[in-house]
N, CA, C and O atoms as a GROMACS GRO file, in nm:
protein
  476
    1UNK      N    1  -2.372  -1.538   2.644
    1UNK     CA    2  -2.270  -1.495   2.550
    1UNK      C    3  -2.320  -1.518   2.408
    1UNK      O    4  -2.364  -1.633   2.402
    2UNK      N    5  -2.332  -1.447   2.279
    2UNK     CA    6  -2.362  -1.453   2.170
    2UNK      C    7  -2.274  -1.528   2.145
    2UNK      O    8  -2.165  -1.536   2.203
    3UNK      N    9  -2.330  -1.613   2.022
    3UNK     CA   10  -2.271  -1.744   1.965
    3UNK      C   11  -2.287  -1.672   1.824
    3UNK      O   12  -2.365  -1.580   1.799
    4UNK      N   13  -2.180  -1.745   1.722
    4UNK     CA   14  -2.185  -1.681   1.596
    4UNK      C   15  -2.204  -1.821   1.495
    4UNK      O   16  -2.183  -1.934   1.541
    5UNK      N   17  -2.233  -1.806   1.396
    5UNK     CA   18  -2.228  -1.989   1.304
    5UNK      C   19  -2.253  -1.876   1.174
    5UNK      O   20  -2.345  -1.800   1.144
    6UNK      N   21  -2.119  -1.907   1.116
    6UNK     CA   22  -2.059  -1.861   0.920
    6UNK      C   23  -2.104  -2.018   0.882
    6UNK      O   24  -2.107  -2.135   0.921
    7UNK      N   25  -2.144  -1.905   0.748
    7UNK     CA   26  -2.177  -2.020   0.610
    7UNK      C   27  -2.151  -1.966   0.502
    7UNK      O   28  -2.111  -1.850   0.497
    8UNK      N   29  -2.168  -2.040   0.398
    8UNK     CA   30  -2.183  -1.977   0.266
    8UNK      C   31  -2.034  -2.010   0.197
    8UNK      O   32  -2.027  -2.032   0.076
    9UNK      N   33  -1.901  -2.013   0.295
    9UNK     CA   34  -1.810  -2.026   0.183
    9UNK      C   35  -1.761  -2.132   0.104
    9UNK      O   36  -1.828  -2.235   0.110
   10UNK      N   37  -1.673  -2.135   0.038
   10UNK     CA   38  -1.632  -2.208  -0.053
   10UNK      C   39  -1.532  -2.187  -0.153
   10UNK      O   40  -1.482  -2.075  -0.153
   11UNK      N   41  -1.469  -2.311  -0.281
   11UNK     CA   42  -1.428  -2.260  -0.412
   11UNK      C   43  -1.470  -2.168  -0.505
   11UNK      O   44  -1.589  -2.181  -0.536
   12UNK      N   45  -1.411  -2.080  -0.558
   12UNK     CA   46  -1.478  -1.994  -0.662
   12UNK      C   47  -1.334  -1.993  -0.715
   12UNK      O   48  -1.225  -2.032  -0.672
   13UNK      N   49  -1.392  -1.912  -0.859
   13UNK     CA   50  -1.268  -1.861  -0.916
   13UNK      C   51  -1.236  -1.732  -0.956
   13UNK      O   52  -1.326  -1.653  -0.987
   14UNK      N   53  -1.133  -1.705  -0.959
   14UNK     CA   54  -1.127  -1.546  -1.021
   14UNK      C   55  -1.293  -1.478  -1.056
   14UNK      O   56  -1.400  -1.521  -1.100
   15UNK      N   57  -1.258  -1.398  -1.026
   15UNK     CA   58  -1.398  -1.288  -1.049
   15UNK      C   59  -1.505  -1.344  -1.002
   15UNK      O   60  -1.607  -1.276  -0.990
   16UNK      N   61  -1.502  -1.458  -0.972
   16UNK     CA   62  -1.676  -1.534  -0.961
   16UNK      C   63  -1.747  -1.489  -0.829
   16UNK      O   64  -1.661  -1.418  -0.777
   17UNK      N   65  -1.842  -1.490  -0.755
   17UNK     CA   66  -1.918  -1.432  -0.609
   17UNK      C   67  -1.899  -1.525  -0.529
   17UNK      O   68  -1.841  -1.629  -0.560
   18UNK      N   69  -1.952  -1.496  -0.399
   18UNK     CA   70  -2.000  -1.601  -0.306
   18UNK      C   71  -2.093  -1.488  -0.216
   18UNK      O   72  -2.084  -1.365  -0.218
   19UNK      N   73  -2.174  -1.561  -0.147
   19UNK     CA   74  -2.245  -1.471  -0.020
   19UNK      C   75  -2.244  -1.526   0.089
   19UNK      O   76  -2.341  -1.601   0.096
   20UNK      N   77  -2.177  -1.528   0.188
   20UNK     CA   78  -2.171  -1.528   0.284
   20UNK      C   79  -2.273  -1.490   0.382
   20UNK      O   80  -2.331  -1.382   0.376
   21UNK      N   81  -2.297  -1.594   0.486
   21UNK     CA   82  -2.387  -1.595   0.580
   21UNK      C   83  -2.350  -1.584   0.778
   21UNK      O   84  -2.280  -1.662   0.842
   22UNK      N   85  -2.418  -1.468   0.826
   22UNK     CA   86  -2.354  -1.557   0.963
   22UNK      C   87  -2.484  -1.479   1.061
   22UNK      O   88  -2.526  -1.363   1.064
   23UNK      N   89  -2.525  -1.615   1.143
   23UNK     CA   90  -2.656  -1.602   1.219
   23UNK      C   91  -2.583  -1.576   1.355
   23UNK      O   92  -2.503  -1.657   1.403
   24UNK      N   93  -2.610  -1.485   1.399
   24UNK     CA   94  -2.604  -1.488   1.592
   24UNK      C   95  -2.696  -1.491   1.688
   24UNK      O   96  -2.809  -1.452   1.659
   25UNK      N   97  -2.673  -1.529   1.795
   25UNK     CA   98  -2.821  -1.548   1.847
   25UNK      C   99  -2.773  -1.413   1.971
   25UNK      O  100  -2.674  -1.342   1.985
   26UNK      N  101  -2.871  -1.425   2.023
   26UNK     CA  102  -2.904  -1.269   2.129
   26UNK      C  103  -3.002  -1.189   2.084
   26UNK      O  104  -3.005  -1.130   1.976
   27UNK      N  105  -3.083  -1.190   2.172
   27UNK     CA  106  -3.204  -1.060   2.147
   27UNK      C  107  -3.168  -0.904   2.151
   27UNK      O  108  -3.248  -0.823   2.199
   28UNK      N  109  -3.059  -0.870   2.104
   28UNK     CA  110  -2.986  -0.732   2.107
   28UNK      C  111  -2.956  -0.730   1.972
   28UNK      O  112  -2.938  -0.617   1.928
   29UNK      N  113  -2.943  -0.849   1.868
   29UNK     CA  114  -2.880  -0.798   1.753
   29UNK      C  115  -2.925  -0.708   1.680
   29UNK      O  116  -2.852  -0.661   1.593
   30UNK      N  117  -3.042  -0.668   1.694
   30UNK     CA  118  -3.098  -0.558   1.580
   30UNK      C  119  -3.065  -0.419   1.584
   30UNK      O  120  -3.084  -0.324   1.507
   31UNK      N  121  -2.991  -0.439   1.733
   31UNK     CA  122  -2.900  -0.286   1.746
   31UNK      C  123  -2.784  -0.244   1.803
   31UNK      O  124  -2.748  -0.134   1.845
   32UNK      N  125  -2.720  -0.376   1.796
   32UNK     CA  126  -2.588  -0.411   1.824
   32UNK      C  127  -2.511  -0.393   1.606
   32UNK      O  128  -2.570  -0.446   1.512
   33UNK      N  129  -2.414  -0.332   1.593
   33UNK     CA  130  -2.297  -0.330   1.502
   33UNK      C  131  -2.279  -0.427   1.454
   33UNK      O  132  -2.237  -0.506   1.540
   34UNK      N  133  -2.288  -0.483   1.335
   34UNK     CA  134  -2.182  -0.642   1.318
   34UNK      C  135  -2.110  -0.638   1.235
   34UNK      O  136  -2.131  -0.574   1.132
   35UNK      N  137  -2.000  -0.708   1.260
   35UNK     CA  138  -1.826  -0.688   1.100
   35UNK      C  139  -1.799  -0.814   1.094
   35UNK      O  140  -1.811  -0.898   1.183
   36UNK      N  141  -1.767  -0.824   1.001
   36UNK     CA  142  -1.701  -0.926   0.910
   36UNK      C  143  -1.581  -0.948   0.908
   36UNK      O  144  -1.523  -0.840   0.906
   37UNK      N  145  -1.509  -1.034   0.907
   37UNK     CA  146  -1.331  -1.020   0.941
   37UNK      C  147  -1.270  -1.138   0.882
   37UNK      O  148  -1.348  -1.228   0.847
   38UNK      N  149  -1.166  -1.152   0.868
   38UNK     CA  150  -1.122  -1.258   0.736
   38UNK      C  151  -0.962  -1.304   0.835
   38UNK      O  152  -0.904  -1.226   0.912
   39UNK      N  153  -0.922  -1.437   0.807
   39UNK     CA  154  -0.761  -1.462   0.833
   39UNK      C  155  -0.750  -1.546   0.722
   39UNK      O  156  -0.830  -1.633   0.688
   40UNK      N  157  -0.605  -1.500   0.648
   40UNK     CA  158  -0.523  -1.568   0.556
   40UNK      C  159  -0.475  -1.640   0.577
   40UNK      O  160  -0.447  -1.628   0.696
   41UNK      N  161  -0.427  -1.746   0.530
   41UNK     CA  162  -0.315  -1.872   0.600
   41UNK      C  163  -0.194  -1.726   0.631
   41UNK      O  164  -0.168  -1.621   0.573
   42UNK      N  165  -0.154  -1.784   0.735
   42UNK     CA  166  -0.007  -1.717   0.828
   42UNK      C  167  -0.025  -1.545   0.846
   42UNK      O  168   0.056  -1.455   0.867
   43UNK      N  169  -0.156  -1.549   0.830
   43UNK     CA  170  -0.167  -1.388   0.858
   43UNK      C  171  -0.236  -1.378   0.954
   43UNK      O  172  -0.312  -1.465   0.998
   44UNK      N  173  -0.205  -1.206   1.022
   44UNK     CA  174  -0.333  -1.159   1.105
   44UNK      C  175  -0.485  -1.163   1.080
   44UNK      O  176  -0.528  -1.144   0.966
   45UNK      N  177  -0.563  -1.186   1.181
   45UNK     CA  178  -0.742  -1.176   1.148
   45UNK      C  179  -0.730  -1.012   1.087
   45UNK      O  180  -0.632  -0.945   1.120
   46UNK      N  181  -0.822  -0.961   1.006
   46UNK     CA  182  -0.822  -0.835   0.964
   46UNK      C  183  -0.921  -0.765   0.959
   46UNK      O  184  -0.952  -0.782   0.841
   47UNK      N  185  -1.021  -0.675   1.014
   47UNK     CA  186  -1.095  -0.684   0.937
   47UNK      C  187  -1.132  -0.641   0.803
   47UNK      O  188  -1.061  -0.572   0.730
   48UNK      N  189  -1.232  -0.681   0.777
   48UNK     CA  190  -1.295  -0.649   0.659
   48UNK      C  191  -1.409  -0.543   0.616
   48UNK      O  192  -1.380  -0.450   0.540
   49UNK      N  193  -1.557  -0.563   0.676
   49UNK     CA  194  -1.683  -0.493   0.653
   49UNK      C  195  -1.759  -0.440   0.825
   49UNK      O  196  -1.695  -0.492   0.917
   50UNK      N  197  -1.836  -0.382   0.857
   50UNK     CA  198  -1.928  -0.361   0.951
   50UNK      C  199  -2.082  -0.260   0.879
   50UNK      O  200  -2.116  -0.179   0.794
   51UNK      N  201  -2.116  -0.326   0.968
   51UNK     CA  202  -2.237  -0.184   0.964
   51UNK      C  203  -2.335  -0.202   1.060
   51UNK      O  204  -2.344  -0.316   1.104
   52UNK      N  205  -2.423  -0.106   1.112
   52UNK     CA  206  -2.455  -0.044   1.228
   52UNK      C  207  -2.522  -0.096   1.282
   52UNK      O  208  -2.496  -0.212   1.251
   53UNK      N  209  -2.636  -0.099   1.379
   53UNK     CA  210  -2.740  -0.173   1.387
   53UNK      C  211  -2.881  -0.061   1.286
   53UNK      O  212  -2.998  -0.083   1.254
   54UNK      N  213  -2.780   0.065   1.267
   54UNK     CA  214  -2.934   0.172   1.156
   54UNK      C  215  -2.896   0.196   1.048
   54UNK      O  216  -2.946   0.281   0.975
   55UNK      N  217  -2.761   0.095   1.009
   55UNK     CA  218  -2.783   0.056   0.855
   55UNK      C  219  -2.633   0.121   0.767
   55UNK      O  220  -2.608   0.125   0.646
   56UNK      N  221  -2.563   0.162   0.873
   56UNK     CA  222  -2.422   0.308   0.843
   56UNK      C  223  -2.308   0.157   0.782
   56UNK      O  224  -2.270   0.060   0.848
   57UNK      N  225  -2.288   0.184   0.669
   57UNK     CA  226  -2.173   0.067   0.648
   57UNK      C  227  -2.015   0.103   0.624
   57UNK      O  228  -1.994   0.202   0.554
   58UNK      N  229  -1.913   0.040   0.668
   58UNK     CA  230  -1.793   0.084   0.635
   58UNK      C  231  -1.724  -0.046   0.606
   58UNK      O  232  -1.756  -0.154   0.657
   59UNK      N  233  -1.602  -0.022   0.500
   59UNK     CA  234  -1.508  -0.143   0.445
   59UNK      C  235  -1.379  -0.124   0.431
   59UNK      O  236  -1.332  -0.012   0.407
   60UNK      N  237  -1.326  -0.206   0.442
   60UNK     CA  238  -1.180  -0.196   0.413
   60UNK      C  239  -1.158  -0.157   0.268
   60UNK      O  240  -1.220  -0.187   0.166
   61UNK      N  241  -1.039  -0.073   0.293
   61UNK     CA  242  -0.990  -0.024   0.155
   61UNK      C  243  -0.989  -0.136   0.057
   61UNK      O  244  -1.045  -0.114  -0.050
   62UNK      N  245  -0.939  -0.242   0.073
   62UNK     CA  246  -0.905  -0.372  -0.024
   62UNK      C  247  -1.032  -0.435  -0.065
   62UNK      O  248  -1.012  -0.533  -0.136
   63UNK      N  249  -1.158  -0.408  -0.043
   63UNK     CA  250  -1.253  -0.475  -0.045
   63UNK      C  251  -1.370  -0.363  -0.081
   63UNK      O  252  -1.472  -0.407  -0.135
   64UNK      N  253  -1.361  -0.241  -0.059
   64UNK     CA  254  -1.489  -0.139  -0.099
   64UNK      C  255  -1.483  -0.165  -0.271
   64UNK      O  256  -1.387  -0.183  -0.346
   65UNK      N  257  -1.609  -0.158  -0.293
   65UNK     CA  258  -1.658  -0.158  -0.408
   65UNK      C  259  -1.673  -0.300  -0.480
   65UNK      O  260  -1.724  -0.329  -0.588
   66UNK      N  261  -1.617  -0.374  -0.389
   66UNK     CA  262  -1.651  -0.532  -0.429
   66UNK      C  263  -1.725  -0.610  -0.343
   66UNK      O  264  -1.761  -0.718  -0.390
   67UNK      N  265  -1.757  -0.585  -0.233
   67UNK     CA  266  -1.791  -0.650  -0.094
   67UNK      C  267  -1.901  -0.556  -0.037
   67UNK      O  268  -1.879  -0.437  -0.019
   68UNK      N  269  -2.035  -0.623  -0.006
   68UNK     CA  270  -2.143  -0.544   0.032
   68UNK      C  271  -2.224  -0.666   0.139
   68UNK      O  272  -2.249  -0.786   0.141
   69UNK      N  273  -2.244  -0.536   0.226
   69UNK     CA  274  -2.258  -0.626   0.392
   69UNK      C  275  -2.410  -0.601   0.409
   69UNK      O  276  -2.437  -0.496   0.350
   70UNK      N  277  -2.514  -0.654   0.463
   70UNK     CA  278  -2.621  -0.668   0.464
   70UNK      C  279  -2.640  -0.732   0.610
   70UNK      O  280  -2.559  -0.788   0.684
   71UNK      N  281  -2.822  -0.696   0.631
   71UNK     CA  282  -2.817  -0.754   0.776
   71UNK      C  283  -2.989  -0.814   0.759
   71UNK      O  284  -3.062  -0.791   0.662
   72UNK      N  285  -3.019  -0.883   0.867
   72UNK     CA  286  -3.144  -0.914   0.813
   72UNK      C  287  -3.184  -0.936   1.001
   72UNK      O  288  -3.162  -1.035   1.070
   73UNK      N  289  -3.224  -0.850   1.026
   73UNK     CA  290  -3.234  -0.789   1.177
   73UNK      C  291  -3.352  -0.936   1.221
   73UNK      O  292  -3.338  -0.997   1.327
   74UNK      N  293  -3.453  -0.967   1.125
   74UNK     CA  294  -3.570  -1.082   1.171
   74UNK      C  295  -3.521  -1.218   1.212
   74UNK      O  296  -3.574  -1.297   1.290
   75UNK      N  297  -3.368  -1.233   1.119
   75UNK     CA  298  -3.350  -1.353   1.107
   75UNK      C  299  -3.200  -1.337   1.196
   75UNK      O  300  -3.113  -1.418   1.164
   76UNK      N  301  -3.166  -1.235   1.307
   76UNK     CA  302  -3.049  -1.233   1.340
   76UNK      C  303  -2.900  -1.281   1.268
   76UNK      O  304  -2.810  -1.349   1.317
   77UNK      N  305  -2.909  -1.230   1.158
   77UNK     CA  306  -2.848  -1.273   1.041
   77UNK      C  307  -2.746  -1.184   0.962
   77UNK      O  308  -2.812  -1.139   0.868
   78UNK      N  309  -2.642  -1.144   0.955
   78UNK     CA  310  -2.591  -1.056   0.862
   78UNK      C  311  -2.484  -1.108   0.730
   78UNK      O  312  -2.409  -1.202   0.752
   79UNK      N  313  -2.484  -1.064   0.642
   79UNK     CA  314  -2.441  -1.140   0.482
   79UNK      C  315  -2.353  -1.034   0.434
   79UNK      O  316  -2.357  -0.913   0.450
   80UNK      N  317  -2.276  -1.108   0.373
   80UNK     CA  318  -2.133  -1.057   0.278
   80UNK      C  319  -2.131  -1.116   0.148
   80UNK      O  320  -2.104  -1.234   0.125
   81UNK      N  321  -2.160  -1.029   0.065
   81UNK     CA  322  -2.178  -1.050  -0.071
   81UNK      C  323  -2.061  -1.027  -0.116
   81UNK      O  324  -2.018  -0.915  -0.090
   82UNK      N  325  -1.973  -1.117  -0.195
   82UNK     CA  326  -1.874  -1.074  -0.245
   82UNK      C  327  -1.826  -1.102  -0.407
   82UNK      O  328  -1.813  -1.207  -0.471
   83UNK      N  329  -1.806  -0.967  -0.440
   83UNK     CA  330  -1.842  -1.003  -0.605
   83UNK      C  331  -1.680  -0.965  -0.657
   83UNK      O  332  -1.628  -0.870  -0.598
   84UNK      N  333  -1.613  -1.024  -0.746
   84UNK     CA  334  -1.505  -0.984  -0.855
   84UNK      C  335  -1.417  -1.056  -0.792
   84UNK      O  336  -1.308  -1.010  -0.826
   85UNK      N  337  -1.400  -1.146  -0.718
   85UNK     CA  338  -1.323  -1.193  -0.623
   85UNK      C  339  -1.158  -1.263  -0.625
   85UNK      O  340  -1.115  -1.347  -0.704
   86UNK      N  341  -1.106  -1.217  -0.544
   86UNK     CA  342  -0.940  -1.230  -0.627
   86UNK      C  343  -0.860  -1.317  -0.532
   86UNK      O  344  -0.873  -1.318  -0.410
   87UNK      N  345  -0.784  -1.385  -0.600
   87UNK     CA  346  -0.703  -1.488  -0.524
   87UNK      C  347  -0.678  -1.452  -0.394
   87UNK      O  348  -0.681  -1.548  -0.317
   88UNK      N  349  -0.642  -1.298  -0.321
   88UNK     CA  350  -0.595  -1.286  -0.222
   88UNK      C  351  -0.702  -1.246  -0.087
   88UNK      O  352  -0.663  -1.214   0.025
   89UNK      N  353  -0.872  -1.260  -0.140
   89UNK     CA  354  -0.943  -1.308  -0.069
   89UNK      C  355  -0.951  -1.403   0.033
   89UNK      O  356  -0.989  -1.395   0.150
   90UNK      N  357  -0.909  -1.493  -0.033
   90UNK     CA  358  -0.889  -1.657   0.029
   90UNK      C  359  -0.839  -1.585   0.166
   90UNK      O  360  -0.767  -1.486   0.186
   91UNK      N  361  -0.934  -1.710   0.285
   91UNK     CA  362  -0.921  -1.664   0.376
   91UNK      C  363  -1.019  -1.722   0.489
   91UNK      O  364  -1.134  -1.680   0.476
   92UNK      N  365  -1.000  -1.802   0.588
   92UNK     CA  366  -1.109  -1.793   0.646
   92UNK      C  367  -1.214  -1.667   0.711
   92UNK      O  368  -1.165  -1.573   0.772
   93UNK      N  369  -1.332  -1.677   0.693
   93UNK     CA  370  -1.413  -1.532   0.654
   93UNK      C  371  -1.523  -1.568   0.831
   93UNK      O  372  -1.601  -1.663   0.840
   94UNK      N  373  -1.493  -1.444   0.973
   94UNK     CA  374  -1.574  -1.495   1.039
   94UNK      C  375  -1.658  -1.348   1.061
   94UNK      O  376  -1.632  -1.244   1.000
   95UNK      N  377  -1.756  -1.363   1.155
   95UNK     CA  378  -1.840  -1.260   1.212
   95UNK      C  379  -1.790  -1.236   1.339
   95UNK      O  380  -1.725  -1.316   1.406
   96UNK      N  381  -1.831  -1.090   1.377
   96UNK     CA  382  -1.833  -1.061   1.528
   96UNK      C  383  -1.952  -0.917   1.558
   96UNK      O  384  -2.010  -0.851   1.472
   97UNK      N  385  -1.956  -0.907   1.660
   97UNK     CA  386  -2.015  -0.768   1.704
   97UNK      C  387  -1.935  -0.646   1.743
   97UNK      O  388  -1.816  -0.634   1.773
   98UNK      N  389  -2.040  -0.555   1.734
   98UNK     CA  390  -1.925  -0.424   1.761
   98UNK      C  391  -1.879  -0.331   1.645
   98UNK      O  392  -1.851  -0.350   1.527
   99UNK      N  393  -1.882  -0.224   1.726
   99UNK     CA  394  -1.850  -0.132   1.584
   99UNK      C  395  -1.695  -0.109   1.577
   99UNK      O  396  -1.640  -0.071   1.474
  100UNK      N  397  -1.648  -0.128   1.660
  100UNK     CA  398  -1.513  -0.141   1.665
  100UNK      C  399  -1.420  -0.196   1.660
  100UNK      O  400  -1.383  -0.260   1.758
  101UNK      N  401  -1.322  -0.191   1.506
  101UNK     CA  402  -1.225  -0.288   1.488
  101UNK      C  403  -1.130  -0.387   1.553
  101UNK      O  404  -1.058  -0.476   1.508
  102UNK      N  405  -1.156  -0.342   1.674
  102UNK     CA  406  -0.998  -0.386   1.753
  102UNK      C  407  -1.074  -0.534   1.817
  102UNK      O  408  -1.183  -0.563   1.865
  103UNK      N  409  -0.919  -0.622   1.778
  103UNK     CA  410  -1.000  -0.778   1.764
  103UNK      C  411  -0.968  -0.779   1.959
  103UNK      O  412  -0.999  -0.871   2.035
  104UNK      N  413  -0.924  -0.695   1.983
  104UNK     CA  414  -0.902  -0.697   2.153
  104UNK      C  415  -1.040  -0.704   2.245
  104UNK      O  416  -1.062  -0.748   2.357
  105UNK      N  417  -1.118  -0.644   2.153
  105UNK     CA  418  -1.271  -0.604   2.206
  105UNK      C  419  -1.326  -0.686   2.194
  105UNK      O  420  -1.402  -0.698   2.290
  106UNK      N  421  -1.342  -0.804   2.089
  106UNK     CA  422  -1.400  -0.923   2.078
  106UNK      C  423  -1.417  -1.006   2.179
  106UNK      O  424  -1.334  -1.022   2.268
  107UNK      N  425  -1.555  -1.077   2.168
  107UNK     CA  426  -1.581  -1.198   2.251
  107UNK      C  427  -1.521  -1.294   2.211
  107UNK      O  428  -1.399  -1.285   2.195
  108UNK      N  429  -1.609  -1.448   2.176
  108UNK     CA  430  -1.544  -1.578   2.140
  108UNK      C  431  -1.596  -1.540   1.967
  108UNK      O  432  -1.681  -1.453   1.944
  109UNK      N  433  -1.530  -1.619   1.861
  109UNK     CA  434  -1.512  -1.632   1.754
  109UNK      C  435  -1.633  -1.784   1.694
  109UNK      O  436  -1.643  -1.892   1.754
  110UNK      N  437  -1.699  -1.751   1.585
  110UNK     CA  438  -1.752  -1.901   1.553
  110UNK      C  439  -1.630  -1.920   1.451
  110UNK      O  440  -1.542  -1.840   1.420
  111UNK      N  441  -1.665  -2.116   1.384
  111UNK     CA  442  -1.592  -2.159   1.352
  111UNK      C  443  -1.570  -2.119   1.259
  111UNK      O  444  -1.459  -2.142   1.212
  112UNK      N  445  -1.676  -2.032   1.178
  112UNK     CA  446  -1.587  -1.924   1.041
  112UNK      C  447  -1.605  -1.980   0.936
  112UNK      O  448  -1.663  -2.085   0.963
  113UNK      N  449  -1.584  -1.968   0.789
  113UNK     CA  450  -1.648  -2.045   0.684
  113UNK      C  451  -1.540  -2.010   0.580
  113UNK      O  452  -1.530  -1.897   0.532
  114UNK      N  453  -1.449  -2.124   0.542
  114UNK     CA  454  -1.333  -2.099   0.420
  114UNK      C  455  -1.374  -2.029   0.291
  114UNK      O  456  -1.472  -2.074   0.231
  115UNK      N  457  -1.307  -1.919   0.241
  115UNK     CA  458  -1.327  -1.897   0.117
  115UNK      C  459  -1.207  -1.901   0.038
  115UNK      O  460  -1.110  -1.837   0.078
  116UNK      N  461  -1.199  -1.980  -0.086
  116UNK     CA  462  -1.100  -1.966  -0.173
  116UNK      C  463  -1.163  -1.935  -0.273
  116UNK      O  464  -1.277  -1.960  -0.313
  117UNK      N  465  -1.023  -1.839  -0.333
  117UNK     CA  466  -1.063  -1.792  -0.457
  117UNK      C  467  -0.920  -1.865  -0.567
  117UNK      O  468  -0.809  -1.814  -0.575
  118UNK      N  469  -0.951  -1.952  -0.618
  118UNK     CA  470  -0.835  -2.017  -0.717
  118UNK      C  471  -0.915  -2.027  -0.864
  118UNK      O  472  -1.023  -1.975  -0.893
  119UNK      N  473  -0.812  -2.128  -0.960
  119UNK     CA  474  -0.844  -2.079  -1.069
  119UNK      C  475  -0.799  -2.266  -1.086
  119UNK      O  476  -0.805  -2.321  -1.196
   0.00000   0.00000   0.00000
């Protein structure tokens, strides 16, 4: 079963970045899909970003043009750059596989990496 391990988050403030990290292991990732997906305190998981294993990226409306997903196929690794960043970010921020949104399709979840955005 692929295992997932997020890094990278943290405090920031209004507008400031973070990049986000999340390594999976399996010898399939370089052409397996991976997305990015976020939960708010008392909200649904949502997602957020994916892109392909040949590079095709798509984002959530709330997040295109601020949020850019990256993959690093050597290091089974894919990254979320997130720039202009607004209070309603905040969120724990995790990875999964798959090109397909539906959190029904999902395997197990890693422990995910907090991001706040306060001031």
């Amino acid at each position: 079963q692929v295992q997932f391990v997020e890094s990278g988050g943290g405090l920031v403030q209004p507008g400031g970045s973070l990049r986000l990290s999340c390594e999976a292991s399996g010898s399939i990732f370089s052409i397996v899909a991976m997305g990015w997906y976020r939960q708010a305190p008392g909200k649904q998981r949502e997602w957020v970003a994916t892109m392909s294993g040949g590079g095709m990226t798509i984002y959530a409306d709330s997040v295109k043009g601020r949020f850019t997903i990256s993959r690093d196929n050597a290091k089974n690794t894919v990254y979320l750059q997130m720039n202009s960043l607004k209070p309603e970010d905040t969120a724990v921020y995790y990875c999964n596989a798959g090109w397909s949104h539906d959190l029904a399709t999902k395997g197990n979840w890693g422990q995910g990496t907090q991001v706040t955005v306060s001031s």
